[in-house]
Biopython code that builds the backbone (N, CA, C, O; Angstrom):
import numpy as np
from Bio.PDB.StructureBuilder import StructureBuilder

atoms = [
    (1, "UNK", "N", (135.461, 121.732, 147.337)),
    (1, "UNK", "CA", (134.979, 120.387, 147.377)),
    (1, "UNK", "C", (136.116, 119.388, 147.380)),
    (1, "UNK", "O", (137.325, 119.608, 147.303)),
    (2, "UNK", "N", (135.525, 118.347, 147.476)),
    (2, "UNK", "CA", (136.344, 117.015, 147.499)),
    (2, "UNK", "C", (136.600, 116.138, 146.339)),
    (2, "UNK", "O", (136.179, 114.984, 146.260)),
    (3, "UNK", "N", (137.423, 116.831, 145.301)),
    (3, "UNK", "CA", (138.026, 116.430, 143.924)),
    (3, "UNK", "C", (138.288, 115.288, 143.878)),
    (3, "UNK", "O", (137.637, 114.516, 143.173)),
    (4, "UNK", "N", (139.351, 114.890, 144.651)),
    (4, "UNK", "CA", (139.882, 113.454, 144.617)),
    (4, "UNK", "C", (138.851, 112.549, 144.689)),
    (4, "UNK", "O", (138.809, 111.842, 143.683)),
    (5, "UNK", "N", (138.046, 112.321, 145.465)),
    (5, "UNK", "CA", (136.716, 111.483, 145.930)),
    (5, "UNK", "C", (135.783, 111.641, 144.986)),
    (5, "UNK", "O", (134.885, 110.803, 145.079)),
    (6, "UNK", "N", (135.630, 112.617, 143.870)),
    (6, "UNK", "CA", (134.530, 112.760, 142.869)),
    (6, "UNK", "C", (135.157, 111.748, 141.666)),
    (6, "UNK", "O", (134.203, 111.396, 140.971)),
    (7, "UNK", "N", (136.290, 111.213, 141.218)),
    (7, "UNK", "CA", (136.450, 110.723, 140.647)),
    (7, "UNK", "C", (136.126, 109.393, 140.324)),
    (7, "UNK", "O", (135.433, 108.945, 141.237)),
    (8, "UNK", "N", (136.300, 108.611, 139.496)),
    (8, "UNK", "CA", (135.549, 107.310, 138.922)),
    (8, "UNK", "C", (136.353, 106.545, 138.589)),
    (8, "UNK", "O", (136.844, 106.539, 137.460)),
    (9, "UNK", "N", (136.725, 105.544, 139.739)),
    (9, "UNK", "CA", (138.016, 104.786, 139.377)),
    (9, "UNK", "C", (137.140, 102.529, 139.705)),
    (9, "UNK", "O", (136.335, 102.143, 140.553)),
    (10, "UNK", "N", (137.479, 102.153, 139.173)),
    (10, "UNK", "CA", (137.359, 100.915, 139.244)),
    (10, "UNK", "C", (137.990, 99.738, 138.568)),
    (10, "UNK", "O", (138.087, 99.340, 137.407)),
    (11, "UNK", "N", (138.399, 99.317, 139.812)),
    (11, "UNK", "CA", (139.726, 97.277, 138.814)),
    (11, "UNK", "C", (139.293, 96.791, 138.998)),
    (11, "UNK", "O", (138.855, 96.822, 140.148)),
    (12, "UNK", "N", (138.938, 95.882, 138.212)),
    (12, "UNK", "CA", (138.176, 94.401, 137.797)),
    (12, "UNK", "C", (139.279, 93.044, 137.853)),
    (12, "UNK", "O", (140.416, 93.168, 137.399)),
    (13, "UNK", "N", (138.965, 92.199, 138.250)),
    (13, "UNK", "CA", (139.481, 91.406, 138.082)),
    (13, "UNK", "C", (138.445, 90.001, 137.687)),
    (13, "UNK", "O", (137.481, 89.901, 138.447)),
    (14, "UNK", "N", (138.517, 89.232, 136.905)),
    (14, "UNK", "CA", (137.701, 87.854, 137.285)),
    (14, "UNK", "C", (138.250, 86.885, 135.879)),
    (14, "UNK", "O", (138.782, 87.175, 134.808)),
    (15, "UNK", "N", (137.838, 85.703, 136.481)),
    (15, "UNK", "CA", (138.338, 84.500, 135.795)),
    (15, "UNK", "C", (136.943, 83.471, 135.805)),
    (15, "UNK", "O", (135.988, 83.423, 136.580)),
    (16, "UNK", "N", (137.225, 82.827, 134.807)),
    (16, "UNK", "CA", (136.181, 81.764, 134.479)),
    (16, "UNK", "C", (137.141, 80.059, 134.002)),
    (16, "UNK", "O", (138.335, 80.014, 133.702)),
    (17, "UNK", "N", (136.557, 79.317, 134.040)),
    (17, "UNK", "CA", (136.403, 78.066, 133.180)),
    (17, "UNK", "C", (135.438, 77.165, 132.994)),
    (17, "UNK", "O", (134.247, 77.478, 133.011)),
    (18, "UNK", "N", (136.012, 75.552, 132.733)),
    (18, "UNK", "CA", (134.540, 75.256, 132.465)),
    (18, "UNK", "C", (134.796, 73.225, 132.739)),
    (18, "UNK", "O", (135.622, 72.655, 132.026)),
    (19, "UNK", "N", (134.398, 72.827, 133.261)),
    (19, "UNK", "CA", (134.647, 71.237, 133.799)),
    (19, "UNK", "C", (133.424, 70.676, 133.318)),
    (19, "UNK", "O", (132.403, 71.349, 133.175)),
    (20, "UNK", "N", (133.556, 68.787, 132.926)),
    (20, "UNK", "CA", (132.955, 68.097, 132.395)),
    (20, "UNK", "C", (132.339, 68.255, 131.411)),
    (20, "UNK", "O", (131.180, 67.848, 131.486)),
    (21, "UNK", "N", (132.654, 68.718, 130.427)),
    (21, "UNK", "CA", (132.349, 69.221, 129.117)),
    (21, "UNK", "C", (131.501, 70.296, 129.165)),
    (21, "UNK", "O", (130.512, 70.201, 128.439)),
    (22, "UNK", "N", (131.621, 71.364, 129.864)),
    (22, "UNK", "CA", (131.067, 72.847, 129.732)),
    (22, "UNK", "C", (129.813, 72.361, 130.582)),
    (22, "UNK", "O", (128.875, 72.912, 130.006)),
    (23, "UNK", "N", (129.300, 71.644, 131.615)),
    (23, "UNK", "CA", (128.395, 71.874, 132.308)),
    (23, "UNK", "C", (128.350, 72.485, 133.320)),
    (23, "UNK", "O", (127.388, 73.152, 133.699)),
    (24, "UNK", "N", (129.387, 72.337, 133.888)),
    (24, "UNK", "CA", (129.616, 73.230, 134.945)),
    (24, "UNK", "C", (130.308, 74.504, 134.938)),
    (24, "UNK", "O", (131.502, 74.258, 134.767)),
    (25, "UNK", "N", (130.105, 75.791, 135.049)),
    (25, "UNK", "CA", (131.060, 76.902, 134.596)),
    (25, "UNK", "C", (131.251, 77.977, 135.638)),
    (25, "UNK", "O", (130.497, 78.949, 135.684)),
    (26, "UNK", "N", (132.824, 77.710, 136.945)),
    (26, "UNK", "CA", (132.614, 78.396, 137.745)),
    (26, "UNK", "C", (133.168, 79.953, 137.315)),
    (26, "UNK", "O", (134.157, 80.147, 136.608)),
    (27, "UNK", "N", (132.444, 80.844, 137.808)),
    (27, "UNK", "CA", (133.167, 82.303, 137.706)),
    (27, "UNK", "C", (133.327, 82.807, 138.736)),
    (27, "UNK", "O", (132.473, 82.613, 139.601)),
    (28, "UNK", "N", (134.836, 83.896, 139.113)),
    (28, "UNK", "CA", (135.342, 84.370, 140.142)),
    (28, "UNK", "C", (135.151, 85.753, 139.936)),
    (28, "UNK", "O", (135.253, 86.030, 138.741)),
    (29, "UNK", "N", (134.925, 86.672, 140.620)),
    (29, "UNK", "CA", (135.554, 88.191, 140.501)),
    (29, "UNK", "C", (135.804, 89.039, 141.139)),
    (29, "UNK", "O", (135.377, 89.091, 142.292)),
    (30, "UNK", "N", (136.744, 90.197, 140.505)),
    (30, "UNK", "CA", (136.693, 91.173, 142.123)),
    (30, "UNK", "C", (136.737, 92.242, 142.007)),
    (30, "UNK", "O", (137.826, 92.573, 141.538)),
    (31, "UNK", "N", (135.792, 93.431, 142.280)),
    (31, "UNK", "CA", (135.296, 94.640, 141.755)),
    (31, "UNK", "C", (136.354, 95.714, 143.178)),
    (31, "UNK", "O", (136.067, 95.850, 144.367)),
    (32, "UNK", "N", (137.284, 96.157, 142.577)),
    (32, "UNK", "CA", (137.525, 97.607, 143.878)),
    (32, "UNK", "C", (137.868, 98.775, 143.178)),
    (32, "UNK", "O", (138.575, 98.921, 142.180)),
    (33, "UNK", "N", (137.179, 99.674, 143.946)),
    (33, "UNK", "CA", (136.905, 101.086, 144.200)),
    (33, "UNK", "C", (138.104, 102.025, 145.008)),
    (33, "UNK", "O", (137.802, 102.594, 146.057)),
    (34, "UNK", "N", (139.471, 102.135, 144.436)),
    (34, "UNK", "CA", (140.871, 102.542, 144.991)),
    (34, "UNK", "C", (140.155, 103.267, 145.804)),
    (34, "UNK", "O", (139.691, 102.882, 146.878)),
    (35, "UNK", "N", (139.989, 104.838, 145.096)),
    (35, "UNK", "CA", (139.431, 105.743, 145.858)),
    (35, "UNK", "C", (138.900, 105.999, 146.708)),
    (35, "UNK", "O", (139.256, 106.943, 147.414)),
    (36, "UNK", "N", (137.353, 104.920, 147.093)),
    (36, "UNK", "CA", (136.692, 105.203, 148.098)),
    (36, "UNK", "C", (136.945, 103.999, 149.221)),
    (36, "UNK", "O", (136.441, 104.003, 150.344)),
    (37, "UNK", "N", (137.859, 102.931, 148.675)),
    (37, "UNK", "CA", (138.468, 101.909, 149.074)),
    (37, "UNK", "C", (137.530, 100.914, 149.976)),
    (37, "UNK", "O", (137.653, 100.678, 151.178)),
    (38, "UNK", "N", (136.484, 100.356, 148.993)),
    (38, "UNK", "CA", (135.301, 99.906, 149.187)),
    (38, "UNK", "C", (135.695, 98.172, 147.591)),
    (38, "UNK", "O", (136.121, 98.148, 146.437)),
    (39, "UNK", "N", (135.312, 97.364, 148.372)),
    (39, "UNK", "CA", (135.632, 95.689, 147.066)),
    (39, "UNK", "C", (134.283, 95.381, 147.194)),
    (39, "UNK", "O", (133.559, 95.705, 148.135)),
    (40, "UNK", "N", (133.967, 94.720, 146.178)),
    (40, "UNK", "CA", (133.098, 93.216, 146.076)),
    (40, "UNK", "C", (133.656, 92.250, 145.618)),
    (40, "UNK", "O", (134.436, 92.474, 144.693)),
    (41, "UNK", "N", (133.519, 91.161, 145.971)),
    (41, "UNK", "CA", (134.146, 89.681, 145.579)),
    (41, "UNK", "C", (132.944, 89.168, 145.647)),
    (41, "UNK", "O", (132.189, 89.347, 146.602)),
    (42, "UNK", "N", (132.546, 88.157, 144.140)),
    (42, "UNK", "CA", (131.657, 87.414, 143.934)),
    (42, "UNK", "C", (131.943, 85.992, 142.950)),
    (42, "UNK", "O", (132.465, 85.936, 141.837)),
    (43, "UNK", "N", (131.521, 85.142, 143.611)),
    (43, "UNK", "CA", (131.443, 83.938, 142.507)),
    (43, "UNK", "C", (130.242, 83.055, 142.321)),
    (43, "UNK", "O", (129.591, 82.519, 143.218)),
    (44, "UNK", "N", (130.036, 82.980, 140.983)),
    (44, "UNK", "CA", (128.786, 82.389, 140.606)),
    (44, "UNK", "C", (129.755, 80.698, 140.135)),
    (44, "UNK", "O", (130.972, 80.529, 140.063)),
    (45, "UNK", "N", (128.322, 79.433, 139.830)),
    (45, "UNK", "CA", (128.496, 78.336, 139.501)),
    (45, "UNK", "C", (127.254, 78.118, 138.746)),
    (45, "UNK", "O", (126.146, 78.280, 139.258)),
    (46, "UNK", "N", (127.462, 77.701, 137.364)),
    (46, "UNK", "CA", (126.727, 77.653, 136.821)),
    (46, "UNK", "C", (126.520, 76.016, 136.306)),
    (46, "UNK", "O", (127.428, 75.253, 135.979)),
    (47, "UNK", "N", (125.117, 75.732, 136.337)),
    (47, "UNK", "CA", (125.320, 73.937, 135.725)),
    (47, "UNK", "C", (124.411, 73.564, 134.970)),
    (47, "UNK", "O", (123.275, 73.253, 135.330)),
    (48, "UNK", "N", (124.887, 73.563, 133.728)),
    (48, "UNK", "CA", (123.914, 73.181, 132.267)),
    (48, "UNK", "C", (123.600, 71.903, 132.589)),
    (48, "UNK", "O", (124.225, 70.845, 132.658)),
    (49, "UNK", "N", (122.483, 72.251, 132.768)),
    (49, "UNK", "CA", (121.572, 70.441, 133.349)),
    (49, "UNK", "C", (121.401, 70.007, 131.697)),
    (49, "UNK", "O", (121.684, 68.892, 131.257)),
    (50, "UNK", "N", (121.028, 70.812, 131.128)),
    (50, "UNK", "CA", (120.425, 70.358, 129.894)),
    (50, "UNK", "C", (120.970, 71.701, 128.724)),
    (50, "UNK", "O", (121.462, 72.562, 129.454)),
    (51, "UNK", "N", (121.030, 72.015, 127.744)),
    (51, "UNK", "CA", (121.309, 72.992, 127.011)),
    (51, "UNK", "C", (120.335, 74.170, 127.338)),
    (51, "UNK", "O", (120.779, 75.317, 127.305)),
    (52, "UNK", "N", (119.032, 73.938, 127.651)),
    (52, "UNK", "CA", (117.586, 74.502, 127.638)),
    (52, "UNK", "C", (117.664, 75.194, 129.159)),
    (52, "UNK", "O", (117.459, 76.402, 129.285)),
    (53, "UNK", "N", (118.043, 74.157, 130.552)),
    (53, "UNK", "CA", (117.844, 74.365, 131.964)),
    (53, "UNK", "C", (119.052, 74.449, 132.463)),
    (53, "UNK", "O", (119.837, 73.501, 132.490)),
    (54, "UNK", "N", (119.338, 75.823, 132.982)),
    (54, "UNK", "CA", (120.495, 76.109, 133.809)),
    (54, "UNK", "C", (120.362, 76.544, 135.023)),
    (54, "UNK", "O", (119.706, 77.550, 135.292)),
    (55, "UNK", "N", (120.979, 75.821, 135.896)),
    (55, "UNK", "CA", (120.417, 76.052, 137.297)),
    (55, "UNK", "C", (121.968, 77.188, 137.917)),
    (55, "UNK", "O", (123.115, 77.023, 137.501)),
    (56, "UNK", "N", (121.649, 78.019, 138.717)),
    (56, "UNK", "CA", (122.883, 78.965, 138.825)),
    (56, "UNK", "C", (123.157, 79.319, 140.358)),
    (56, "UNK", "O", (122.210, 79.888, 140.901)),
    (57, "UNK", "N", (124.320, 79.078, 141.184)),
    (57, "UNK", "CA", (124.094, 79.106, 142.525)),
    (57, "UNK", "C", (125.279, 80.826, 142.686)),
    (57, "UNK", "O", (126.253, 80.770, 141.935)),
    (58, "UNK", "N", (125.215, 81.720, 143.270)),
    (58, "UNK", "CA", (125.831, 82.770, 142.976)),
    (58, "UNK", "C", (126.046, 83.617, 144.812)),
    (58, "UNK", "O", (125.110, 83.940, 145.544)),
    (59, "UNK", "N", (126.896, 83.708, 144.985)),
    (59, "UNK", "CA", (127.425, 84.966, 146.148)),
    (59, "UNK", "C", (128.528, 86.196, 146.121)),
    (59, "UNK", "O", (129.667, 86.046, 145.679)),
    (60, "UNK", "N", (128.106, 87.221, 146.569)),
    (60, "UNK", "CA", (128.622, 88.128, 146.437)),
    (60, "UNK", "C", (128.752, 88.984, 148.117)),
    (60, "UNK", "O", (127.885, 89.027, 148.990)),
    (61, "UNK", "N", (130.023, 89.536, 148.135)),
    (61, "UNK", "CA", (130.382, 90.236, 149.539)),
    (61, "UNK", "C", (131.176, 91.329, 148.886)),
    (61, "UNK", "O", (132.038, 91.352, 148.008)),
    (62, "UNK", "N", (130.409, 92.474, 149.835)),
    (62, "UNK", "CA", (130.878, 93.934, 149.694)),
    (62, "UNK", "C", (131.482, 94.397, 150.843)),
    (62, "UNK", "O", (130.991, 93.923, 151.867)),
    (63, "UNK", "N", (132.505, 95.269, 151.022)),
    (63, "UNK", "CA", (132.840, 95.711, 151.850)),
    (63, "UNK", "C", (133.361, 96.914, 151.879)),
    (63, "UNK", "O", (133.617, 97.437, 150.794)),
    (64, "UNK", "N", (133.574, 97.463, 152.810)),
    (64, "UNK", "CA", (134.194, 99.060, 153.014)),
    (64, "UNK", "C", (135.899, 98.800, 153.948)),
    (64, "UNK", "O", (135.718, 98.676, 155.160)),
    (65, "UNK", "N", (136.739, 98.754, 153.704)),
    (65, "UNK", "CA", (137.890, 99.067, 154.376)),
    (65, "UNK", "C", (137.701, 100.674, 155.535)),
    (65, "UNK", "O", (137.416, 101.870, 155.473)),
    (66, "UNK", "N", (138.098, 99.598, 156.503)),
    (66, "UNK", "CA", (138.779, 100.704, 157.648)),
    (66, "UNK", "C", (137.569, 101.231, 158.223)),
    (66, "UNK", "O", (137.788, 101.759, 159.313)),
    (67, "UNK", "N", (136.381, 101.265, 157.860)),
    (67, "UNK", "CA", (134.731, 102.146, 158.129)),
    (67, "UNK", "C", (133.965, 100.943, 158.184)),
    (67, "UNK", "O", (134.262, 99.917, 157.572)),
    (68, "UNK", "N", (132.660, 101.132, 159.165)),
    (68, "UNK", "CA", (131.530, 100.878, 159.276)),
    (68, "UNK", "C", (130.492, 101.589, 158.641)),
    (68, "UNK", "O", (129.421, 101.162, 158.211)),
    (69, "UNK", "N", (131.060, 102.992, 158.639)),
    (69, "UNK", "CA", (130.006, 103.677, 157.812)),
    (69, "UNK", "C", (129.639, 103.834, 156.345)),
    (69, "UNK", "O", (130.552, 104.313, 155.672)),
    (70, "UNK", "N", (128.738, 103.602, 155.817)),
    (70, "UNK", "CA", (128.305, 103.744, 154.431)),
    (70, "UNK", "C", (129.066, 104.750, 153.419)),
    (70, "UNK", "O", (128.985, 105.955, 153.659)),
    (71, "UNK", "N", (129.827, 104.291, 152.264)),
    (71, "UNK", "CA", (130.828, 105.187, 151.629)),
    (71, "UNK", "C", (129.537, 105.804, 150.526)),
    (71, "UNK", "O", (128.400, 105.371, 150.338)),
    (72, "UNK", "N", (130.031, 106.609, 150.114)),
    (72, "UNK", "CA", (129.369, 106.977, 148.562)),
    (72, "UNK", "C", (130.073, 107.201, 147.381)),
    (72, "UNK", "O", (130.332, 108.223, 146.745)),
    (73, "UNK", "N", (130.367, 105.816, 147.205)),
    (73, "UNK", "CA", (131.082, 105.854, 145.939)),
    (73, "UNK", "C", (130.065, 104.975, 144.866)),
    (73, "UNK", "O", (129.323, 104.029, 145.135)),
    (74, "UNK", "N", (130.320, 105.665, 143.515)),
    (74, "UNK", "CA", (129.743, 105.632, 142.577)),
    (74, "UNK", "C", (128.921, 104.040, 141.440)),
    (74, "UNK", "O", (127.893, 103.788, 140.812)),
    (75, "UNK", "N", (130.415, 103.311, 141.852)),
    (75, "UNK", "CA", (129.984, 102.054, 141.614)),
    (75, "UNK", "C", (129.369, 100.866, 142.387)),
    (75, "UNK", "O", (129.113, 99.818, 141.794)),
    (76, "UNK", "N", (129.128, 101.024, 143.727)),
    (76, "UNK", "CA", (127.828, 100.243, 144.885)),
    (76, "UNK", "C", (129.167, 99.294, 145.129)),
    (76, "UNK", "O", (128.807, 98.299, 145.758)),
    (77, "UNK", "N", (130.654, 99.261, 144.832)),
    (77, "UNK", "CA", (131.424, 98.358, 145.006)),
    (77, "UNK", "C", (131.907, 98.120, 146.520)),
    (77, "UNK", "O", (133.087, 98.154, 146.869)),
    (78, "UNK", "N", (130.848, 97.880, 147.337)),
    (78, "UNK", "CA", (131.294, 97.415, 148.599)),
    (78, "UNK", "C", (130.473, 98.711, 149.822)),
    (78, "UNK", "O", (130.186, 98.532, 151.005)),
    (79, "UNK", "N", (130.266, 100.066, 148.901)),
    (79, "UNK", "CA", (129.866, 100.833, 149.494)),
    (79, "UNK", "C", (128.189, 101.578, 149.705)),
    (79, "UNK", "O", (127.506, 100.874, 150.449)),
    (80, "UNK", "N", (127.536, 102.689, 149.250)),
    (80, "UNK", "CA", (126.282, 102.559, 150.066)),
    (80, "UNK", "C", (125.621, 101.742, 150.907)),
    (80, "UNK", "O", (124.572, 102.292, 151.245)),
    (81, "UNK", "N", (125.729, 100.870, 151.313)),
    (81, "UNK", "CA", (125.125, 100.001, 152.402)),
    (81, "UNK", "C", (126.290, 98.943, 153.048)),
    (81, "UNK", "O", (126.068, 97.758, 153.297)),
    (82, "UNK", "N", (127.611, 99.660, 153.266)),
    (82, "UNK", "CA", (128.317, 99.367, 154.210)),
    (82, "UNK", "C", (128.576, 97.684, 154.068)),
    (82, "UNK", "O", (128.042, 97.072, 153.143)),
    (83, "UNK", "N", (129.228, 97.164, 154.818)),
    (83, "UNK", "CA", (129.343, 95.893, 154.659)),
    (83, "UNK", "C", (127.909, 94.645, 154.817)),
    (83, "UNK", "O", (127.184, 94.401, 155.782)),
    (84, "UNK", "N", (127.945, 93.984, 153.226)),
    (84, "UNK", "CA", (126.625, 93.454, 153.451)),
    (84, "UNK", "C", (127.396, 91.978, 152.087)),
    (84, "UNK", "O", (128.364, 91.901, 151.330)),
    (85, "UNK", "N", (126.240, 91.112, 152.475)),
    (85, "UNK", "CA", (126.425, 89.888, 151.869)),
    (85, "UNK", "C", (125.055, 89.154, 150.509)),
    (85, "UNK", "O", (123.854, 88.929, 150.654)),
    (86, "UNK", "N", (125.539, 89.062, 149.869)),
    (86, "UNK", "CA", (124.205, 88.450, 149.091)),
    (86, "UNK", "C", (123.996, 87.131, 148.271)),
    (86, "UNK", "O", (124.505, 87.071, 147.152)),
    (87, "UNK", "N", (123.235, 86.007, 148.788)),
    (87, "UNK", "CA", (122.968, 85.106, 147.512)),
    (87, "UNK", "C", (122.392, 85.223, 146.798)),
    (87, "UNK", "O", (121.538, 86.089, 146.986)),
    (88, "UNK", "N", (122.364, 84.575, 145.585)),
    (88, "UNK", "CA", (121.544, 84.286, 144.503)),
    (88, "UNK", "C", (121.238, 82.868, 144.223)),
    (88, "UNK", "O", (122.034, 81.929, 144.189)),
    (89, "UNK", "N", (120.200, 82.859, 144.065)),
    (89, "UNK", "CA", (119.742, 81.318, 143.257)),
    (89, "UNK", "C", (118.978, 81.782, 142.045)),
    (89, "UNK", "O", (118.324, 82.825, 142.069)),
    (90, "UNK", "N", (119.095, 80.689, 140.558)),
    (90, "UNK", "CA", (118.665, 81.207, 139.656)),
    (90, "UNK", "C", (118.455, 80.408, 138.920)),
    (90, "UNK", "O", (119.445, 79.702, 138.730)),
    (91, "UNK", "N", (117.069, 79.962, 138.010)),
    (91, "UNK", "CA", (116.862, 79.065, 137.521)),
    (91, "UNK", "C", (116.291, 79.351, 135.953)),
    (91, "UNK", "O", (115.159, 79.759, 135.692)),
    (92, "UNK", "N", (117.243, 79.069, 135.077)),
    (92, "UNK", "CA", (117.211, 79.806, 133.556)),
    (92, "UNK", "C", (116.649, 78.580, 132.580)),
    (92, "UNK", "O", (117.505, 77.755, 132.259)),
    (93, "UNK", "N", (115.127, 78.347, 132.009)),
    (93, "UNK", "CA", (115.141, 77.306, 131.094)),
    (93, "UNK", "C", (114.559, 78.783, 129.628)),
    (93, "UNK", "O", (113.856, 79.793, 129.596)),
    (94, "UNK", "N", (115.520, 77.885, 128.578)),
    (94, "UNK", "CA", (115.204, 78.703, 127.079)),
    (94, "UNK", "C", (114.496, 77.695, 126.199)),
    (94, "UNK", "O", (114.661, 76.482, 126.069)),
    (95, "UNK", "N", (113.843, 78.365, 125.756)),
    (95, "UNK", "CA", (113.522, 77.546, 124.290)),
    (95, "UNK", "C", (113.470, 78.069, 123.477)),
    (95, "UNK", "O", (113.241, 77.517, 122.401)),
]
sb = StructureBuilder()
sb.init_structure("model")
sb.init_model(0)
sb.init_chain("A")
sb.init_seg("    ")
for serial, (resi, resn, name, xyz) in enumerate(atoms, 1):
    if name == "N":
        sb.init_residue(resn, " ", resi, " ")
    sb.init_atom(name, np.array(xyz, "f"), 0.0, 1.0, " ", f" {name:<3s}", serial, name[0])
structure = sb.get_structure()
């Protein structure tokens, strides 16, 4: 079998802060998969309308280096479904 490729490798990277007194809170990140040499890069924006209502705008892109074809690596970091794109919208009220 294929040893090297069964293994479970993943670097993280991401950063946050926070503008106009913590209402707005953008986050960056970046998920890769050495091994199967498959990334995601995603950044969310988050904006405390109110302490209670947080409205959240979010994208994320996966990809596979060097292939079109679908990798199978373990963490979905860019791979089973080959190069693909995703938004999010998200609307969080607590009480």
């Amino acid at each position: 079998g294929d040893d090297i490729h069964r293994w479970e490798h993943l670097v993280t990277l991401g950063a946050t802060s926070f503008y106009r007194g913590g209402t707005i809170v953008p986050f960056i990140a970046d998920a890769w998969d050495p091994v199967n040499d498959n990334d995601e890069v995603l950044w969310n924006v988050d904006y405390y309308y109110t302490n209670n209502l947080i409205l959240s705008l979010q994208q994320k892109f996966f990809f596979t280096y060097g292939s079109n074809l679908p990798s199978n690596d373990p963490w979905f970091a860019g791979g089973r479904f080959s190069r693909r794109d995703e938004t999010g919208v998200k609307v969080t009220y607590q009480f």
